[in-house]
VEXZAZA-591627 format. One record per residue: x, z, y of N, C-alpha, C, CB in turn; residue in one letter. Coordinates in steps of 0.02 Angstrom, whole numbers, padded with zeros to 5 digits, always signed. Each point is the difference from the previous one (the first is absolute). Glycine has a CB too. Example, Ala and Ser with C-alpha at 12.3 -4.5 7.8 and 13.67 -1.06 7.14 Angstrom:
<sites>
+00660+00390-00284-00045+00000+00059+00045+00000+00060-00095+00062-00059a/+00077-00098+00112+00042+00003+00059-00039+00037+00055+00059-00108-00032s/
</sites>
This chain:
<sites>
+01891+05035+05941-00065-00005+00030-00053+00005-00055+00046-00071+00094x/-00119+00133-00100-00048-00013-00034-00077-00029+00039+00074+00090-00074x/-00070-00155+00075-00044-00029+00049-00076-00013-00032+00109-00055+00058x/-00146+00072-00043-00086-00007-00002-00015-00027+00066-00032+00104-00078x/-00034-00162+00041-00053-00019+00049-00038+00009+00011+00021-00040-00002x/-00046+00034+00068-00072+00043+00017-00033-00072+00001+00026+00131+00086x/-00071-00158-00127-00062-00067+00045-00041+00032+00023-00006-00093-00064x/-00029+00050+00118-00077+00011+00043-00022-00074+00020+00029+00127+00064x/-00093-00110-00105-00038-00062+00029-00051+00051+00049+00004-00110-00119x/-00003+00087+00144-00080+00044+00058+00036+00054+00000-00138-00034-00038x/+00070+00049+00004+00011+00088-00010+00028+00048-00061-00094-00019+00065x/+00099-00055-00098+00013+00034-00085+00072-00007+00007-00107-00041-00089x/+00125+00110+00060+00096-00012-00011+00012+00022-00074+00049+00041+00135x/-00002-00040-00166+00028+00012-00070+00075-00007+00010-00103-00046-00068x/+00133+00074+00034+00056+00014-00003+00044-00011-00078-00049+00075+00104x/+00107-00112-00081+00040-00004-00071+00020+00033-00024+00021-00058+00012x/-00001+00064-00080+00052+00058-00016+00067-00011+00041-00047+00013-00124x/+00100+00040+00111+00067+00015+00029+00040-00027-00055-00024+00107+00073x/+00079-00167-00052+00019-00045-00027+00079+00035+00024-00111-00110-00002x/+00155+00079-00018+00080+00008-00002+00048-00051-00008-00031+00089-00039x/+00081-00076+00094+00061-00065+00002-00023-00037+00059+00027-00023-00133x/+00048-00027+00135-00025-00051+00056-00056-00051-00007+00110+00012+00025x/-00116-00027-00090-00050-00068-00010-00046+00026-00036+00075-00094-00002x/-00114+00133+00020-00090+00049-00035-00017-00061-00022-00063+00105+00088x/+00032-00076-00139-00052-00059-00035-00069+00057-00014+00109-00102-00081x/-00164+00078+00099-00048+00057-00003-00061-00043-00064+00024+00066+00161x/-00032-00140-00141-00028-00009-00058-00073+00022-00019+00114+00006-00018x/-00167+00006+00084-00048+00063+00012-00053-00066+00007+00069+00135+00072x/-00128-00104-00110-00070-00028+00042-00034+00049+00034-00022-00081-00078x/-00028+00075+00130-00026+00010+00052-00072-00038+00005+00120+00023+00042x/-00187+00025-00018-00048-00041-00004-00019+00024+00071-00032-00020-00135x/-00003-00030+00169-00019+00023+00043-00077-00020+00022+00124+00009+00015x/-00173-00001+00005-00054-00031+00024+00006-00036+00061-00052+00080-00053x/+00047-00149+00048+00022-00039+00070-00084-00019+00025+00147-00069-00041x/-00154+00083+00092-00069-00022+00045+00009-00067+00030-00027+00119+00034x/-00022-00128+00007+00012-00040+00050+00029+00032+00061-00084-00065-00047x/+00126+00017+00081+00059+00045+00057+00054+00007-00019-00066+00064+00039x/+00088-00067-00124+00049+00043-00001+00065-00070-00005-00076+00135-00065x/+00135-00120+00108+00033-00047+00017+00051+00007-00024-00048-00018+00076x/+00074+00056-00091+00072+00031-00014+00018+00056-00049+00005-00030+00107x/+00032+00050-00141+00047+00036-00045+00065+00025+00029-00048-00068-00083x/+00041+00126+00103+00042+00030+00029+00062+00041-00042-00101-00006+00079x/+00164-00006-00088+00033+00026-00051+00046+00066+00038-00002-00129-00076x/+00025+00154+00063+00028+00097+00053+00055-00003-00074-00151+00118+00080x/+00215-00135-00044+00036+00005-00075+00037+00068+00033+00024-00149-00068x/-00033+00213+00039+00043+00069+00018+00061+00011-00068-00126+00069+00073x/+00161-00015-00041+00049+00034-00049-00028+00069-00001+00109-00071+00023x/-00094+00107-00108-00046+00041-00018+00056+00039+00026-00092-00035-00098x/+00087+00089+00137+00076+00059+00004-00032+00060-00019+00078-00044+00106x/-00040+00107-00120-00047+00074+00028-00002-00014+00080+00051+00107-00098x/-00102-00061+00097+00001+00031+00080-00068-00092+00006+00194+00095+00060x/-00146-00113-00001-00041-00041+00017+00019-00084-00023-00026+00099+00095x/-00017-00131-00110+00022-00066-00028+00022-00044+00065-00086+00007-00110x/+00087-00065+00095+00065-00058+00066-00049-00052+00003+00151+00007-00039x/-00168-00046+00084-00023-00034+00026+00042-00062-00027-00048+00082+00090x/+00057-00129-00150+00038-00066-00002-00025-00038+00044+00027+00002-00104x/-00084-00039+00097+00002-00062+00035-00088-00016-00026+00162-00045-00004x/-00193+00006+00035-00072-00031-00020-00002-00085-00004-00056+00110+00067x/+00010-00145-00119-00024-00056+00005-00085-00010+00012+00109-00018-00068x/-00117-00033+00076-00076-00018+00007+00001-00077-00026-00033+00085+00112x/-00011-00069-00148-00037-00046-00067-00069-00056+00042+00018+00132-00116x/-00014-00185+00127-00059-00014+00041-00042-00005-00059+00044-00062+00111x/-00126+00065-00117-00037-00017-00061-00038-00056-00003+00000+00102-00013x/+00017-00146+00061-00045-00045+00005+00010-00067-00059-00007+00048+00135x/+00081-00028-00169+00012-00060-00038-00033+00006-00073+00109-00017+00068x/-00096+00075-00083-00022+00045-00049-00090-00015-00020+00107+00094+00052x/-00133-00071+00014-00074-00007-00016-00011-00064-00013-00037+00085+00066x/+00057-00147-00032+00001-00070+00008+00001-00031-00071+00059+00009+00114x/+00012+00030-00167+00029-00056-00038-00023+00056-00070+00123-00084+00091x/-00133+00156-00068-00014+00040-00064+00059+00049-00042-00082-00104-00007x/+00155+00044+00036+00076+00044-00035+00054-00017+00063-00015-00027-00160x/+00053+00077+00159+00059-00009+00037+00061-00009-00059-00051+00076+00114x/+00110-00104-00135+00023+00027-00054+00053+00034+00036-00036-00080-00096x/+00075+00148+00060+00072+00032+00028+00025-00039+00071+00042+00027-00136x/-00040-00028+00182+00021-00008+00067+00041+00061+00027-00102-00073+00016x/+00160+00039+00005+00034+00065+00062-00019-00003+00065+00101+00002-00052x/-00089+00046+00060-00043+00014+00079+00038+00056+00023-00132-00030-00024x/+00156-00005+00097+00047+00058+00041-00031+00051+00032+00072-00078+00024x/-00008+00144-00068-00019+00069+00047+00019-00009+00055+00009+00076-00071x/-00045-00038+00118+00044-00033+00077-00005+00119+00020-00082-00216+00071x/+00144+00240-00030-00001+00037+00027+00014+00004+00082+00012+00021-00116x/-00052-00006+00147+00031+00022+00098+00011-00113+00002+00129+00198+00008x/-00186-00234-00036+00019-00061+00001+00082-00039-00028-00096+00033+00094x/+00119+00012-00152+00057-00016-00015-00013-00029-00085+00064+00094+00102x/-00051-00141-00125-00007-00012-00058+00046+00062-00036-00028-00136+00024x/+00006+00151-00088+00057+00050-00043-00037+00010-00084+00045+00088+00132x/-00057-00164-00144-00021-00004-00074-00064-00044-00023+00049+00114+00001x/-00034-00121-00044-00075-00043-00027-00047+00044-00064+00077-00134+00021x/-00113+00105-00026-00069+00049-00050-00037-00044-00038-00028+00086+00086x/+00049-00108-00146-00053-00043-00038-00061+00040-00012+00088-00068-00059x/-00138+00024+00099-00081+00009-00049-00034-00074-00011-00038+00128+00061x/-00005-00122-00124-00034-00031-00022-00066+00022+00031+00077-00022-00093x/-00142-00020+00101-00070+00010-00002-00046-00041-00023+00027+00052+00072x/-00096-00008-00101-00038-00042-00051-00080+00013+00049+00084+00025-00150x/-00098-00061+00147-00089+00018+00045-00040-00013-00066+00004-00059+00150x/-00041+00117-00172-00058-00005-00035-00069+00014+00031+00078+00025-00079x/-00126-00075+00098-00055+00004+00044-00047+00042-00072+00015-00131+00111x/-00058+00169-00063-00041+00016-00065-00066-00030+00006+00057+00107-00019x/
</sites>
């Protein structure tokens, strides 16, 4: 499996690099502009193939702890597919207000 993540907060998405093996370690920062509204972190974990890539599985990040406390540290958080668990996804998060 070469698996990349897609995040979306809102409207903003970014994408990981293409990682390899069963246990990816991607190791990536990500900035995003968070407004007011914005509730969630949406994670799209795919497999890179030719032709067309695979649908793994998605998480969602709530942000409300984040804005609250300022850091999340490394947390797993279940991919869920068709409502089926099939993996976990460490992320960390940092809120820098400007």
């Amino acid at each position: 499996m070469d698996p990349y993540v897609i995040l979306t907060c809102r409207t903003q998405e970014q994408r990981s690099s293409v990682a390899s093996g069963s246990e990816p370690v991607w190791n990536e920062n990500f900035i995003f502009n968070v407004s007011e509204g914005a509730e969630e972190l949406k994670l799209k974990i795919m497999d890179s193939d030719i032709g067309n890539d695979d649908f793994v599985g998605e998480a969602e990040i709530c942000l409300k702890s984040v804005l609250r406390e300022g850091r999340i540290p490394p947390t797993a958080y279940n991919i869920v597919k068709n409502k089926e668990f099939c993996g976990e996804i460490k992320v960390g998060l940092t809120f820098n207000p400007e």
